[in-house]
C-alpha positions in Angstrom: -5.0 -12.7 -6.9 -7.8 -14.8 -5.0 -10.1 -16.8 -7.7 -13.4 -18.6 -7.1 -11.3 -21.8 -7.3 -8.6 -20.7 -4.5 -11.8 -20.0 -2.4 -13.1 -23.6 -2.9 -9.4 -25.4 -2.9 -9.3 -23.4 1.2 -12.9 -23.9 1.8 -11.9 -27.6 3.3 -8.2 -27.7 4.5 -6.6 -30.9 4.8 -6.1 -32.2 8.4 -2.3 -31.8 8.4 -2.3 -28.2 8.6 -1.5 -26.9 11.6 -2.3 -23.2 13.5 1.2 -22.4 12.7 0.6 -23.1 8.8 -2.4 -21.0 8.8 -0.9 -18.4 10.4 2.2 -17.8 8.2 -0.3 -18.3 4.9 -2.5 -15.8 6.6 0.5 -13.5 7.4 1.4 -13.6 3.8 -1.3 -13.0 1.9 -2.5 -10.6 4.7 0.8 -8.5 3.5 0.1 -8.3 -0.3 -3.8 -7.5 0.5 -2.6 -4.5 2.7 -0.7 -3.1 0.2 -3.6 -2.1 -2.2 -6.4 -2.0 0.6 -4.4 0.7 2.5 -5.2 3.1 -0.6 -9.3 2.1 -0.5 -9.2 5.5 2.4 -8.5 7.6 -0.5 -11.8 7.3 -1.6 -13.4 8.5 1.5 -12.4 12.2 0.7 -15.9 12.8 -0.1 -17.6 14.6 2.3 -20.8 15.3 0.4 -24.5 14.3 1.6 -23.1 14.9 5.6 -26.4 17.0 6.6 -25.5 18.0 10.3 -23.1 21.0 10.7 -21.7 19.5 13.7 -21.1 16.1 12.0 -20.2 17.4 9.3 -17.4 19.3 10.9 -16.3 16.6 12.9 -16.0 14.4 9.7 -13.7 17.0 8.1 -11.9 17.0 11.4 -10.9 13.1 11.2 -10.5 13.2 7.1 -7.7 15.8 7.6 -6.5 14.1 9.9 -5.8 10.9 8.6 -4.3 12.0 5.2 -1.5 14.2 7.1 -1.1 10.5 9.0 -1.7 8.9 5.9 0.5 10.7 3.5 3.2 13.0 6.5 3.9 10.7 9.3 6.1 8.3 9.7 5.6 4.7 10.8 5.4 4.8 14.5 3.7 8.2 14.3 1.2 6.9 11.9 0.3 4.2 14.3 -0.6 6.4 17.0 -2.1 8.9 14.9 -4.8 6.0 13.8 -5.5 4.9 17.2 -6.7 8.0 18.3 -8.8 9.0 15.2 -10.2 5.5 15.5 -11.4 6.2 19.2 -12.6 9.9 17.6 -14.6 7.7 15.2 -16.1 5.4 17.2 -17.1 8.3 19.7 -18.8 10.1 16.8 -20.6 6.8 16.0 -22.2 6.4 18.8 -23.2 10.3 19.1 -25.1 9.8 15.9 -26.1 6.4 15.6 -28.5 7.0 12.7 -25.7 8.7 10.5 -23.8 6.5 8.2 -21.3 9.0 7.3 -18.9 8.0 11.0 -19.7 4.1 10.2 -17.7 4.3 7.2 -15.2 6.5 8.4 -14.2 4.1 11.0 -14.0 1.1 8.8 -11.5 3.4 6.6 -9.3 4.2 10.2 -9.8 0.1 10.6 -8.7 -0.9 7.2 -6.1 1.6 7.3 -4.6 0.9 11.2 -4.6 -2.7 9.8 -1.4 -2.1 7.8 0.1 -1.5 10.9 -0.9 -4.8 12.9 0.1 -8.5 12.9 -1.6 -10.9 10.5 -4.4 -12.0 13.0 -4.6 -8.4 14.6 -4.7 -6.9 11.0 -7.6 -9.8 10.1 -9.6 -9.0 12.9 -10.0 -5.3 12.4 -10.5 -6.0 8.1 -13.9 -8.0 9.8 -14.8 -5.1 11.8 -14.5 -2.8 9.1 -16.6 -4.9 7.0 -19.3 -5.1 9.9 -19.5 -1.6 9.9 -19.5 -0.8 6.2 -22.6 -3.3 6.2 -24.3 -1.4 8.8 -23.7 1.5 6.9 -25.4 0.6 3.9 -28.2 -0.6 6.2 -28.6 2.7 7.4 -28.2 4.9 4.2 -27.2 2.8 1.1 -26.2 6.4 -0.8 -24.2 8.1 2.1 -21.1 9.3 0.6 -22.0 8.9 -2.8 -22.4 5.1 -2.4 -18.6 4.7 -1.0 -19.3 2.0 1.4 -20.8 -0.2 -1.7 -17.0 0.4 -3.4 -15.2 0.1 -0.4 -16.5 -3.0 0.6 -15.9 -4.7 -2.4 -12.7 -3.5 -3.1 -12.1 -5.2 0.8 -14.1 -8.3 -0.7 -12.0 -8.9 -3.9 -8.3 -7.8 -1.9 -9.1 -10.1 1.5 -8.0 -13.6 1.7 -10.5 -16.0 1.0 -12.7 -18.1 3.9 -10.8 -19.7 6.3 -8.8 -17.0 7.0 -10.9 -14.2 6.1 -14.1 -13.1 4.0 -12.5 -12.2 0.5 -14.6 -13.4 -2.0 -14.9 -12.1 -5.7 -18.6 -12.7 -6.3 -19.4 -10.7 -3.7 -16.7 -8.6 -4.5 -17.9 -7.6 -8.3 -21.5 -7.2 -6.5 -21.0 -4.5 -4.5 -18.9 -2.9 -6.6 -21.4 -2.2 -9.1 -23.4 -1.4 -6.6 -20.8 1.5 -5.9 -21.3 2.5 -9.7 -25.5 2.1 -10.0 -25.2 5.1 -7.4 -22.3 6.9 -8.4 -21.4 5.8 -12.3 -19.2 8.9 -13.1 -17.2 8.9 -10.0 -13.3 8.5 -10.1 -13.0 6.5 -7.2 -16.3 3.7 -8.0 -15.0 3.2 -11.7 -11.1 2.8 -10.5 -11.9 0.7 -7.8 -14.1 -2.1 -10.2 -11.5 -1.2 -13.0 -8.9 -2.9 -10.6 -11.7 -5.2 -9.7 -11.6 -6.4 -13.2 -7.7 -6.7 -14.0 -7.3 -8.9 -11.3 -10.1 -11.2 -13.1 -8.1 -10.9 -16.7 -10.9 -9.1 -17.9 -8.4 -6.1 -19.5 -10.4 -4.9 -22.4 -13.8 -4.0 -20.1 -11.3 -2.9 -17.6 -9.7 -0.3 -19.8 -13.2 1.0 -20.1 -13.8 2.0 -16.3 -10.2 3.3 -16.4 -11.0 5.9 -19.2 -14.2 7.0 -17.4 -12.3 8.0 -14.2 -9.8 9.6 -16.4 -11.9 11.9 -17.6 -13.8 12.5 -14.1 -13.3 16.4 -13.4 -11.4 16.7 -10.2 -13.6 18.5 -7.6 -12.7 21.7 -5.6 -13.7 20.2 -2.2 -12.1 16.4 -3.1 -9.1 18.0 -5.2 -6.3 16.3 -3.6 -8.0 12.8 -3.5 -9.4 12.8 -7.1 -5.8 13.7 -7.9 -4.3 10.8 -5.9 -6.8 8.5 -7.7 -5.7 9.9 -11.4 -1.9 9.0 -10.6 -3.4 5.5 -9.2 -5.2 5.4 -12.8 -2.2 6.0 -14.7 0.4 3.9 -12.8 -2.1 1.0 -13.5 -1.7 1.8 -16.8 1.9 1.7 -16.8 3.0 -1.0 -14.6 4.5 -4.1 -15.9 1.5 -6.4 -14.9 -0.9 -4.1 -17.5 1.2 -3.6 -19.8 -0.9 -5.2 -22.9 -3.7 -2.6 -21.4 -1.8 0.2 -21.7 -0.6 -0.6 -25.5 -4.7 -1.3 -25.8 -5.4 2.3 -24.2 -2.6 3.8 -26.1 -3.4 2.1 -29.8 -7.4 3.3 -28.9 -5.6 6.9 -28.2 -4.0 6.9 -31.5 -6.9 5.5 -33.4 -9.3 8.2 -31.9 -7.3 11.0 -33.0 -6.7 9.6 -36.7 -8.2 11.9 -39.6 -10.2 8.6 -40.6 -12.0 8.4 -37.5 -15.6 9.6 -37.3 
């Protein structure tokens, strides 16, 4: 995982490297970023705070859309699927400029399509997705329940680091509990910086966030993505990497339910 001393050991590469060098480290690292920032689109199943009917329809059009790409399609299928929703997107961007809501929707389609692209392909539509969550949160900080905040950091904290592309944990941690000052009790914002946090060592406060969207009721209208994000919550809790955490969150478990225990 990046650190604030990978970003300043890159921030001046030595003269010997070449394009070529660059290009394979950005390949690389591009691959293990887009295996957790794929997911982030989960977290846009939130269709709240949409005020237009007509926008609002055409949001749940491109949401269904992309999780039967997301979660039913194959490869090739999933490809093509994106390229059009991202078109859809963009088109619904530009017939309501003021609304936040398609902004973020096409930096999902971006960060998701990206998965699909080479490294430098991949990198250039991460920085469009991040231009457009900014101007997002320009436009209405809140839309979505403050998911551009959460998905940007997430982006911030899973990118590689300046030169070859914007990660950058600082900023990372900042807009993530940005995501949480808006939405504290949401599954997705406490997940999201509870990852945030693992990746920094920090296991103890991130066992915290992790038993907050635990206990986050899963809503009728978001049902299938608050679900998704429980599993996501519990196979972080299980996977080798965390193991120590999940001894901590099982030893809490047991010490909670003892007869001692006020």
């Amino acid at each position: 995982m990046i650190t604030n001393n990978n970003l300043k050991a890159t921030a001046f590469p030595k003269p010997q490297k070449t394009a070529k060098n660059i290009a394979t480290q950005a390949k690389l690292q591009y691959i293990a970023c887009m295996l957790k920032t794929t997911y982030v689109a989960i977290l846009l199943l939130i269709s709240n705070a949409v005020s237009a009917r007509p926008l609002a329809d055409a949001i749940q059009q491109i949401e269904s859309a992309w999780a039967k790409a997301y979660y039913q399609q194959t490869h090739e299928q999933q490809k093509t699927s994106l390229s059009a929703l991202i078109k859809q997107a963009q088109a619904l961007s530009q017939q309501y400029p003021e609304a936040a809501e398609p902004k973020i929707w096409h930096a999902v389609l971006l960060s998701t399509q990206a998965a699909n692209l080479p490294a430098f392909e991949a990198l250039t539509a991460l920085d469009n997705a991040k231009t457009l969550l900014e101007q997002s949160i320009k436009q209405n900080p809140k839309a979505l329940a403050g998911t551009a905040y959460t998905t940007l950091g997430t982006l911030y904290f899973m990118a590689p680091p300046w030169p070859i592309s914007f990660g950058d944990n600082d900023k990372a941690r900042q807009m993530l509990l940005k995501g949480l000052e808006i939405n504290p009790n949401g599954i997705d914002s406490n997940y999201f910086y509870a990852q945030f946090l693992l990746s920094q060592g920090q296991d103890r406060d991130a066992l915290n966030y992790l038993k907050k969207a635990l206990k986050a009721p899963l809503r009728k209208t978001q049902h299938f993505a608050d679900s998704q994000l429980k599993q996501e919550v519990m196979a972080t809790l299980k996977h080798s990497d965390t193991e120590k955490l999940a001894q901590l969150f099982s030893s809490q478990a047991q010490h909670k339910n003892h007869p001692l225990t006020p």
